[in-house]
PDB file of N, CA, C and O in Angstrom:
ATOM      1  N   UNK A   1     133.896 187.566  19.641  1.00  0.00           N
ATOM      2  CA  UNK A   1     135.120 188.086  20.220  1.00  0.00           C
ATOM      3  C   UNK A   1     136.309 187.387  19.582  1.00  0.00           C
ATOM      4  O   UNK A   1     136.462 186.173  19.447  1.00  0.00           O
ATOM      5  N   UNK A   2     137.045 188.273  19.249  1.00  0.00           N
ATOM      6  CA  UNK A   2     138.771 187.613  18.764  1.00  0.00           C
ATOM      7  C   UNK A   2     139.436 186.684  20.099  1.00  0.00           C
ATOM      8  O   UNK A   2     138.873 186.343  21.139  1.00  0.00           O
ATOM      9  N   UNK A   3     140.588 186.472  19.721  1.00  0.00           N
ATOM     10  CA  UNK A   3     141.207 185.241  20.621  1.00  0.00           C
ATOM     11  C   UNK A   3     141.706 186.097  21.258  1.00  0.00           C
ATOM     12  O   UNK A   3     141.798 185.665  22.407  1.00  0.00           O
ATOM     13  N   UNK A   4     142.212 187.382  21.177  1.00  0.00           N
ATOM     14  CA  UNK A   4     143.168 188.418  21.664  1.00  0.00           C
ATOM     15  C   UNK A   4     141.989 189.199  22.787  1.00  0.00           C
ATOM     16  O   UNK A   4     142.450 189.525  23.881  1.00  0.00           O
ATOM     17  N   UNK A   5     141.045 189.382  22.615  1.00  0.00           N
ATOM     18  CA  UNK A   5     140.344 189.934  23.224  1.00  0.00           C
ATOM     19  C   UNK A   5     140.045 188.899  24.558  1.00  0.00           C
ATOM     20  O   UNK A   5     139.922 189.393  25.678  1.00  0.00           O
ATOM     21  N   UNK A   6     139.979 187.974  24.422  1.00  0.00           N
ATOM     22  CA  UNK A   6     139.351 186.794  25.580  1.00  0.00           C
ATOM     23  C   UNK A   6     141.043 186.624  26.265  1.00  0.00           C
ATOM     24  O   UNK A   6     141.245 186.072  27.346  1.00  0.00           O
ATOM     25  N   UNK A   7     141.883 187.071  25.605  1.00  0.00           N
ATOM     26  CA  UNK A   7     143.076 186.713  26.324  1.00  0.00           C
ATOM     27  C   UNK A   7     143.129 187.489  26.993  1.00  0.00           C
ATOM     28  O   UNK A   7     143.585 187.284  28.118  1.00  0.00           O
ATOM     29  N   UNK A   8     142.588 189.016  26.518  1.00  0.00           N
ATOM     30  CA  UNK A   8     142.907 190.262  27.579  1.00  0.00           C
ATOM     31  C   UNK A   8     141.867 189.974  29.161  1.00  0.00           C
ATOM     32  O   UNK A   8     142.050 190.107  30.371  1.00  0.00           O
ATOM     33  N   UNK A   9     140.921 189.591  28.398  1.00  0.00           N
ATOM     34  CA  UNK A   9     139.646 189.461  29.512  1.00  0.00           C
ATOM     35  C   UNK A   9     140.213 188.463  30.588  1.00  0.00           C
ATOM     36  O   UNK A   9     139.887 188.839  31.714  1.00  0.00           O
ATOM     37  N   UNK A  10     140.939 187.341  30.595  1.00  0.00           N
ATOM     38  CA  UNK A  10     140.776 186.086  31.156  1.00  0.00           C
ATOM     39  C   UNK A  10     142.588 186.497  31.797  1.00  0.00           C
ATOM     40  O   UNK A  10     143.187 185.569  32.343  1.00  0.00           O
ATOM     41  N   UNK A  11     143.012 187.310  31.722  1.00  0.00           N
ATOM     42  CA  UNK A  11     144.298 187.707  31.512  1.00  0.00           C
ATOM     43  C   UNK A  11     144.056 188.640  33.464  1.00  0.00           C
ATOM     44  O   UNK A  11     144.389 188.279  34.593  1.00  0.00           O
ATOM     45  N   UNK A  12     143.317 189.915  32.909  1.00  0.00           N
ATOM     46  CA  UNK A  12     143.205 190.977  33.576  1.00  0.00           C
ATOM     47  C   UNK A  12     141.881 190.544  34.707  1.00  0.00           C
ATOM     48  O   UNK A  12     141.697 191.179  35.746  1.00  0.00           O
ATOM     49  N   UNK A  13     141.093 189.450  34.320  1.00  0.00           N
ATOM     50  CA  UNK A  13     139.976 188.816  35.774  1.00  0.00           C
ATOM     51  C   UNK A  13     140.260 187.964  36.353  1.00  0.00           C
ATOM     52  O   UNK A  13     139.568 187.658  37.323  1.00  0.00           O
ATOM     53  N   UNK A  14     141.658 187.043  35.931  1.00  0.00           N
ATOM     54  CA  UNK A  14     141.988 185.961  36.580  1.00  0.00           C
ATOM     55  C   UNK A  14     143.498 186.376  37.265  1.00  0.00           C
ATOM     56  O   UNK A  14     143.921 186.274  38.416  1.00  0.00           O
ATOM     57  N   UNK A  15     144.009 186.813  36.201  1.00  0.00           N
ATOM     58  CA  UNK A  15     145.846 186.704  36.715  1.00  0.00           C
ATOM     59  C   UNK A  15     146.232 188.223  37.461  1.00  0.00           C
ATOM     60  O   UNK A  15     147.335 188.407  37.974  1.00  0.00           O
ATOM     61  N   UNK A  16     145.102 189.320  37.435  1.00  0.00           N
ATOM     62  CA  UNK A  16     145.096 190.636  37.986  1.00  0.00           C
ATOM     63  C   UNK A  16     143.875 190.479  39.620  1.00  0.00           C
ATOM     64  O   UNK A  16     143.994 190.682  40.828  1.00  0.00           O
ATOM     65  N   UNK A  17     142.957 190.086  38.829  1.00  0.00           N
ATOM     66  CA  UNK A  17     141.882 190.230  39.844  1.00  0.00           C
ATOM     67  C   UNK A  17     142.221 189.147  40.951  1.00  0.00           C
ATOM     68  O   UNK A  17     142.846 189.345  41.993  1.00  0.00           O
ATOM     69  N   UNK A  18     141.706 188.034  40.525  1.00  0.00           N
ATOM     70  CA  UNK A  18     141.478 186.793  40.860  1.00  0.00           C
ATOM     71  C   UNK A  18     142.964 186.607  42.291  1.00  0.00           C
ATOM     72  O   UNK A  18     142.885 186.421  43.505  1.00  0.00           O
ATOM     73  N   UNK A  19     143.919 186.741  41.545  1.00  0.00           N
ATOM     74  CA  UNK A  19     145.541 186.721  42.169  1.00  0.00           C
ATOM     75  C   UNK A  19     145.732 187.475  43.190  1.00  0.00           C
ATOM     76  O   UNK A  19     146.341 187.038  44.167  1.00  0.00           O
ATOM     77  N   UNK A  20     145.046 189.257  43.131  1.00  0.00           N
ATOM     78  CA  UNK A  20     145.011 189.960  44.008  1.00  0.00           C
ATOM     79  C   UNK A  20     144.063 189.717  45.423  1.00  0.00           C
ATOM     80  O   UNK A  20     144.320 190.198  46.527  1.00  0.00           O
ATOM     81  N   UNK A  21     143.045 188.947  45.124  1.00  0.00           N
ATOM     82  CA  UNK A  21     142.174 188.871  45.844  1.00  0.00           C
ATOM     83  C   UNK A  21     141.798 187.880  46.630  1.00  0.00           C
ATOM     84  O   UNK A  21     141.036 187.974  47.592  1.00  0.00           O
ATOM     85  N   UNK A  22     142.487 186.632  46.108  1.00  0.00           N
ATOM     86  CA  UNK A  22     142.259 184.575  46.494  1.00  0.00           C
ATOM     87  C   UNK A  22     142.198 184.812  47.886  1.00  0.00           C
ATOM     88  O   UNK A  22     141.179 184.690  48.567  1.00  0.00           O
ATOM     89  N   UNK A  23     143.215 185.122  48.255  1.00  0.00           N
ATOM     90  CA  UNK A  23     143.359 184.581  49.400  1.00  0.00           C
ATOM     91  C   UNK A  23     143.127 186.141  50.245  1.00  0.00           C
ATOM     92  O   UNK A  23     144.181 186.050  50.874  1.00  0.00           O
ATOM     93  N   UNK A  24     142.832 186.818  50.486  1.00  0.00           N
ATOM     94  CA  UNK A  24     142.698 188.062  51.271  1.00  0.00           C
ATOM     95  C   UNK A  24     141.401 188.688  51.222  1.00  0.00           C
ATOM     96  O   UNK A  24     141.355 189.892  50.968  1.00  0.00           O
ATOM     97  N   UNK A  25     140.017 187.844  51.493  1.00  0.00           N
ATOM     98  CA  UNK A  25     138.771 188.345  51.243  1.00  0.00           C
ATOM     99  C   UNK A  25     138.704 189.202  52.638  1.00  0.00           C
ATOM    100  O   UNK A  25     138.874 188.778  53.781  1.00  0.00           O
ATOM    101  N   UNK A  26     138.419 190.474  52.222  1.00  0.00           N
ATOM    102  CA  UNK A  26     138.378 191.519  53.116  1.00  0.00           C
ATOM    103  C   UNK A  26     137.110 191.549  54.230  1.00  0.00           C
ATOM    104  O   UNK A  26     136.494 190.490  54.113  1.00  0.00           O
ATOM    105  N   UNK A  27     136.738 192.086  54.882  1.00  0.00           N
ATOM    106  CA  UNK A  27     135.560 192.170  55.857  1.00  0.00           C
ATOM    107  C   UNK A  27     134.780 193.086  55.329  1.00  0.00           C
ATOM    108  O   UNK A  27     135.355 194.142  55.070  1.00  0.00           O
ATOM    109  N   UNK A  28     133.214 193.008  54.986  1.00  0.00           N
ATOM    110  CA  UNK A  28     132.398 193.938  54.331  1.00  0.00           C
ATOM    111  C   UNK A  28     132.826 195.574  54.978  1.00  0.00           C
ATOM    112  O   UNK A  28     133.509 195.726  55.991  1.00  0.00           O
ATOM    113  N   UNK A  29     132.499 196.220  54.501  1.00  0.00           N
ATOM    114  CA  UNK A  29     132.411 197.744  55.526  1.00  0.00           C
ATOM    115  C   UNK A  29     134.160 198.440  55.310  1.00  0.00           C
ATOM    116  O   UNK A  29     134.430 199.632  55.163  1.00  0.00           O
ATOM    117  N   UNK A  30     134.840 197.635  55.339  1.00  0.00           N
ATOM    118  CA  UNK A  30     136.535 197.839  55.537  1.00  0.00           C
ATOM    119  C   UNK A  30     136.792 198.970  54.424  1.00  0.00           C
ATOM    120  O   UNK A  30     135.845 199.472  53.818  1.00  0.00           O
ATOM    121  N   UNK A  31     138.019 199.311  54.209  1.00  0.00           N
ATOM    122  CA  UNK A  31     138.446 199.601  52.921  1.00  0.00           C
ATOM    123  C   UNK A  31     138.596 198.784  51.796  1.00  0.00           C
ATOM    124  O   UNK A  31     138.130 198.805  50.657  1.00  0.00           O
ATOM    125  N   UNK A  32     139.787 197.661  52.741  1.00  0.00           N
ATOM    126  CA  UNK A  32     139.839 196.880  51.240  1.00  0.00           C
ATOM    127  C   UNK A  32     138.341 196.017  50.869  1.00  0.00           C
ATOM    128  O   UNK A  32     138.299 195.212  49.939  1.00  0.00           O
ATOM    129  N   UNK A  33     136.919 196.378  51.907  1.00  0.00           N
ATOM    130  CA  UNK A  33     136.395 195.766  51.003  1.00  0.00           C
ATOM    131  C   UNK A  33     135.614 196.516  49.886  1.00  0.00           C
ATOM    132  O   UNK A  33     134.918 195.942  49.048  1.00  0.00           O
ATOM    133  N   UNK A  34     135.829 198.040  49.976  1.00  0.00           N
ATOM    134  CA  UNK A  34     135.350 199.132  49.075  1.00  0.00           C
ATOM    135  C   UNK A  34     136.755 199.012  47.937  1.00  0.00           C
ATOM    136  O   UNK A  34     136.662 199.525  46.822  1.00  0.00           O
ATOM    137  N   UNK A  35     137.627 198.511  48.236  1.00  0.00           N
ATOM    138  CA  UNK A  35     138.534 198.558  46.808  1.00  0.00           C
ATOM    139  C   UNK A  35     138.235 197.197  45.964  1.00  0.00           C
ATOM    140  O   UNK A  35     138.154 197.169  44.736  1.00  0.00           O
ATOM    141  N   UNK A  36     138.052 195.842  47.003  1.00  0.00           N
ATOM    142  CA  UNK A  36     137.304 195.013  46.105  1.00  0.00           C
ATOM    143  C   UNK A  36     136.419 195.186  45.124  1.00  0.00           C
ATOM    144  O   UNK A  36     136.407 194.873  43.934  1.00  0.00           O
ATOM    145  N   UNK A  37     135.436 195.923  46.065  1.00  0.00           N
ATOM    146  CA  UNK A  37     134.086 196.406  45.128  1.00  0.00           C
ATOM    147  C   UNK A  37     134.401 196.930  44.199  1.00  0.00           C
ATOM    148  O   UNK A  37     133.719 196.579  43.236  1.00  0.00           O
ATOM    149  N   UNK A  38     135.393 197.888  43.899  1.00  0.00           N
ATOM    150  CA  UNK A  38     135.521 198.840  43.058  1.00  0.00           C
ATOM    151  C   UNK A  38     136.262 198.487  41.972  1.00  0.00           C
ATOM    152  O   UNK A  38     135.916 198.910  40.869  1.00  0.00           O
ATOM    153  N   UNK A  39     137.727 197.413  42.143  1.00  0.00           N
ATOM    154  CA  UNK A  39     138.087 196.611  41.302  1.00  0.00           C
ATOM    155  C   UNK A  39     137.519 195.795  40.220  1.00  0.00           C
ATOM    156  O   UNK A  39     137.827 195.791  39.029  1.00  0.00           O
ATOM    157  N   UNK A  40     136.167 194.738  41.172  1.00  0.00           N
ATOM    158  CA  UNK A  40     135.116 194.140  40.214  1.00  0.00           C
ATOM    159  C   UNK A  40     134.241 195.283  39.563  1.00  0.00           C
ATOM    160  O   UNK A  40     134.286 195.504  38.353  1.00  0.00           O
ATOM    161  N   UNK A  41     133.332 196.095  40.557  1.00  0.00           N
ATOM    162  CA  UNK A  41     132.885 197.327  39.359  1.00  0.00           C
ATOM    163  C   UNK A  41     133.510 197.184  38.136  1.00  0.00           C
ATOM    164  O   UNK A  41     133.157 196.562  37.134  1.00  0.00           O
ATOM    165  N   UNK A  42     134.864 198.108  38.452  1.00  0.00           N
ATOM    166  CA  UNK A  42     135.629 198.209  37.022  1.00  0.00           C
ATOM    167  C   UNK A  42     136.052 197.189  36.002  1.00  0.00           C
ATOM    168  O   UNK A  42     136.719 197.574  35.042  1.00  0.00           O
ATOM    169  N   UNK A  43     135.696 195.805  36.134  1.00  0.00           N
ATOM    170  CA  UNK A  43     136.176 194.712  34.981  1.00  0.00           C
ATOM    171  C   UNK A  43     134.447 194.741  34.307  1.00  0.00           C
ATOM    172  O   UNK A  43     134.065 194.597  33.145  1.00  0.00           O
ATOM    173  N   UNK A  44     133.548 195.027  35.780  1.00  0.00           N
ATOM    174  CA  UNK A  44     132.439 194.544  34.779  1.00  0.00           C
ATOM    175  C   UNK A  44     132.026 195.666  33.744  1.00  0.00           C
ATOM    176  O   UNK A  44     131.257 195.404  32.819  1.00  0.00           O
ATOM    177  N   UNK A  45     132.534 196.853  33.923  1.00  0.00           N
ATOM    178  CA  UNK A  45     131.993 198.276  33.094  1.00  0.00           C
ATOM    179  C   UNK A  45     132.857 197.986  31.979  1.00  0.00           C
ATOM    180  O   UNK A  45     132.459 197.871  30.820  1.00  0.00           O
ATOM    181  N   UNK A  46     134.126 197.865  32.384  1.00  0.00           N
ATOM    182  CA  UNK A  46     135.057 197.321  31.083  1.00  0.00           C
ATOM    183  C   UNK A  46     134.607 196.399  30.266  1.00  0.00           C
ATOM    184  O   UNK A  46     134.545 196.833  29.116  1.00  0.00           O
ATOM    185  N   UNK A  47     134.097 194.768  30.429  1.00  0.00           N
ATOM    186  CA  UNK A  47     133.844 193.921  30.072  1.00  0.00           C
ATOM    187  C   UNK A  47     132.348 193.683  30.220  1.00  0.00           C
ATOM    188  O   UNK A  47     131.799 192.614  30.489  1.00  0.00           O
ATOM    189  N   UNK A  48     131.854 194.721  30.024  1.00  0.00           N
ATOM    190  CA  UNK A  48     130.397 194.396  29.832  1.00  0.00           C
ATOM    191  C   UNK A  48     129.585 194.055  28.759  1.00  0.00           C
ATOM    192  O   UNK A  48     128.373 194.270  28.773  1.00  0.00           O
ATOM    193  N   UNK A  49     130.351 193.378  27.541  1.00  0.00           N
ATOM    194  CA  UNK A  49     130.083 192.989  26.687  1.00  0.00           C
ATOM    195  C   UNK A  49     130.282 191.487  26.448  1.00  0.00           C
ATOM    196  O   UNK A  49     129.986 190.807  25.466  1.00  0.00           O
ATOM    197  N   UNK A  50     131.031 191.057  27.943  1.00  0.00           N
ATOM    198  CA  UNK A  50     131.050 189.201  28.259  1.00  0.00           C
ATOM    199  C   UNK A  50     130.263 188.700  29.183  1.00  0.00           C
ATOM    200  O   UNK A  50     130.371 189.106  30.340  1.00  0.00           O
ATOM    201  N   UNK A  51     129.528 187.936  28.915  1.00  0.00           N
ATOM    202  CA  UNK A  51     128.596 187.480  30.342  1.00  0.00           C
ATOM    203  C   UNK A  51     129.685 186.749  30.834  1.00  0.00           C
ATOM    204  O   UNK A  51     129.349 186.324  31.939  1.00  0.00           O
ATOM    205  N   UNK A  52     130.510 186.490  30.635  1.00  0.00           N
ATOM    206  CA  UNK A  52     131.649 185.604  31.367  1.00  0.00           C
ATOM    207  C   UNK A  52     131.833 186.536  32.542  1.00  0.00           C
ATOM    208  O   UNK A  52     131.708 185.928  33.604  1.00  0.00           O
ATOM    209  N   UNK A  53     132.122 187.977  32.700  1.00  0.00           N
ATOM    210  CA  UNK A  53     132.712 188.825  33.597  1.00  0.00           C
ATOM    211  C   UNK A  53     131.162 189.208  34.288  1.00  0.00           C
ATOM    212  O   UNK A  53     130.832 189.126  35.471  1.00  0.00           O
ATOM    213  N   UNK A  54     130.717 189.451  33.642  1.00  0.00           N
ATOM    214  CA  UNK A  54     129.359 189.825  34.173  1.00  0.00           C
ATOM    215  C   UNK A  54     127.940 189.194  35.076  1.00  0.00           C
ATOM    216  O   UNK A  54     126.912 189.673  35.555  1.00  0.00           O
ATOM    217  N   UNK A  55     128.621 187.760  34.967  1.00  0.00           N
ATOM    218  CA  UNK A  55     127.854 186.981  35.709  1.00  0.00           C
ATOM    219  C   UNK A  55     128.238 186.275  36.855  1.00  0.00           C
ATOM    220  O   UNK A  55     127.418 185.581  37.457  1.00  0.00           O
TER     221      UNK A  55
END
C-alpha cells in the first residue's frame, strides 16, 4: 500500500468512524445500532484489502 492510501484508510476509520461513534455506543436492536453496523460493514467492504480494518 502507498502512504496515501493508509492515510485515506486511517483518515476515514479513525477521524470519520471512530469520532462518530467514541462516545455514543448505541443499544443492540436500536437504529443507531443498525447504522453502526452498517457504517463498519461499509469500511470493511471498502477496505478489505487491510487486515488493519478487517480485523
Amino acid at each position: 500500500m502507498t502512504n496515501d492510501e493508509i492515510k485515506n484508510i486511517l483518515n476515514e476509520v479513525h477521524n470519520v468512524f471512530w469520532v462518530k461513534w467514541r462516545n455514543k455506543v448505541p443499544e443492540r436492536g436500536s437504529y443507531e445500532w443498525e447504522q453502526f453496523i452498517q457504517d463498519g460493514g461499509e469500511l470493511m467492504k471498502k477496505y478489505s484489502y487491510c487486515s488493519l480494518v478487517i480485523k
